[in-house]
C-alpha positions, 0 to 999 in steps of 0.5 A: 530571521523570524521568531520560531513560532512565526517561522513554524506558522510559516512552514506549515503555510507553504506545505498546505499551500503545496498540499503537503498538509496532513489531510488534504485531498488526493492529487493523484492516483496509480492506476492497476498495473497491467502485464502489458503496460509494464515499464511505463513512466510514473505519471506526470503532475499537472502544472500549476501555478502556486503563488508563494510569498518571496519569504517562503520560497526559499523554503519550498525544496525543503518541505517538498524533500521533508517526505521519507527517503527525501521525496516529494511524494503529492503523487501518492495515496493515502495507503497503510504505512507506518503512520496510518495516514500516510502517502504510500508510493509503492503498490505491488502485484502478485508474487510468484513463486516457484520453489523446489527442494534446493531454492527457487525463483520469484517474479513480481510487478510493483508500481511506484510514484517515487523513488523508493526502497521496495522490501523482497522475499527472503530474508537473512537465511533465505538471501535473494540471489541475481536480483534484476528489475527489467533485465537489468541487474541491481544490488539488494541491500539489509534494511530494517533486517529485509533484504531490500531494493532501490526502485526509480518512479515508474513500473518494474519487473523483478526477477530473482532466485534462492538457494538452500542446501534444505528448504525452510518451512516458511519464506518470509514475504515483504509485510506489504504484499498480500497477493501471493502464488507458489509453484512448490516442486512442480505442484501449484498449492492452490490453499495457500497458507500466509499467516500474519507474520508474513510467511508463507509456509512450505511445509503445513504444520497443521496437517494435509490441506484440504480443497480451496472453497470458493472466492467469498467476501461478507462485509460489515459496515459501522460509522462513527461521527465525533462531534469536533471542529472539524468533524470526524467520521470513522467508518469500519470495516469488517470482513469475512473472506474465503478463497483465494488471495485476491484485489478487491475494490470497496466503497466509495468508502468516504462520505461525500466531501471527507477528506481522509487522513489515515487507514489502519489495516492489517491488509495491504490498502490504499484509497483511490481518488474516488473515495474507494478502498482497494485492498489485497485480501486474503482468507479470514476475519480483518478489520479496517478502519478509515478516518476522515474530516469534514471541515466547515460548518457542517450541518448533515451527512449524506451517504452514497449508494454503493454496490454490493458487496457494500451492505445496505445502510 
């Protein structure tokens, strides 16, 4: 057996030989969801081939289910998760809602690259009822106190109800969701309110809403370059948006040649293979950050030209 160090250096060999190691590129991308695409398979991995000496072989279906839930998760972008930089196999499309004074209903597409629990609206007061994905009907679970549900690899569909004898001020939405439509009593409120709690409020407590303004997004851009083996670079991003919740594309956000390591973002986001962010923005002021590195002797930084609404740099 190898000694504990050797046996650390070993393992951390194999998932950089699997490309599994924290900061390495991305292998693959989800693309947008489609209405008319729905229930298509997840995408498939090219095959490789890896050569992996005999003593690390044993080891491979151990690191490749060392992921959360056990998944092997190299399909999956770097998105916003617990971790900040970790792989994010999940992304929904837009919630909706129609609610009325005695329950209501929700429909929402989510893409998934691996097998994953995905979080639903509602919560323990507001418990969602005759839960389907696809027309076929699934067990919704508690975790982490969210009523939740097992998904397989693909592009779902899901439908299901509430009901309540008095309907609450708010309804709970899954943190990871920042598209959201409500049909409330037949009428569409077009000013949605969510706040940073993950709530969408049904009763505005701060007076009658006023007329949408329209769709608007200013964006700041800072970098900041740590000087270290290997070279990291910060790039900030600060947002001012109005209008309705939406998806927005920025960037590319990284510098030619960074590989990215973690997002910090209280939207929704994640990175496409191109290097652009793609996030679920809704109205008020929000900061991203995303680091990357840059590995090798690195001796000059340069910078793409990027569209608007990316500023000039």
């Amino acid at each position: 057996m190898l000694p504990d160090s050797r046996r650390r250096a070993a393992l951390l060999l194999l998932a950089s030989t699997l490309g599994l190691a924290p900061g390495l590129p991305l292998r693959a991308e989800a693309e947008p969801i489609e209405p008319a695409r729905q229930n298509r398979p997840a995408p498939e991995r090219a095959t490789e081939t890896i050569a992996i000496p005999a003593p690390l072989a044993p080891w491979v279906p151990w690191v490749l289910e060392g992921a959360p839930e056990g998944q092997d998760r190299r399909d999956c972008p770097i998105g916003v998760g617990d971790g900040g930089g970790e792989r994010v196999c999940t992304w929904p499309g837009r919630l909706e809602l129609t609610l009325r004074r005695d329950g209501g209903a929700f429909t929402q597409i989510w893409q998934v690259l691996a097998e994953s629990w995905i979080a639903l609206p509602g919560d323990a007061d507001a418990w969602p009822l005759g839960l389907q994905a696809d027309g076929r009907a699934l067990p919704v679970v508690p975790r982490a106190g969210r009523p939740s549900v097992k998904l397989a690899a693909g592009t779902h569909r899901l439908t299901g109800r509430f009901s309540w004898a008095q309907a609450p001020d708010a309804l709970m939405i899954p943190p990871g969701v920042g598209l959201v439509s409500l049909v409330h009593d037949g009428r569409e409120v077009s000013n949605l309110r969510l706040d940073r709690s993950s709530r969408v409020w049904l009763s505005d407590p701060a007076g009658p809403e006023t007329e949408r303004t329209g769709d608007r997004l200013s964006l700041e851009v800072y970098r900041r370059i740590e000087d270290r083996l290997p070279l990291e670079v910060l790039t900030r991003l600060q947002l001012e948006v109005s209008g309705g919740a939406r998806e927005v594309q920025l960037g590319p956000v990284l510098l030619p040649d960074g590989i990215p390591l973690r997002i910090e973002s209280p939207l929704p986001a994640r990175l496409e293979e191109d290097g652009a962010l793609r996030v679920q923005v809704r109205p008020g002021r929000w900061t991203l950050d995303v680091t990357a590195q840059h590995p090798g002797d690195v001796t000059e930084l340069t910078r793409r030209a990027v569209a608007a609404p990316w500023p000039e740099q």
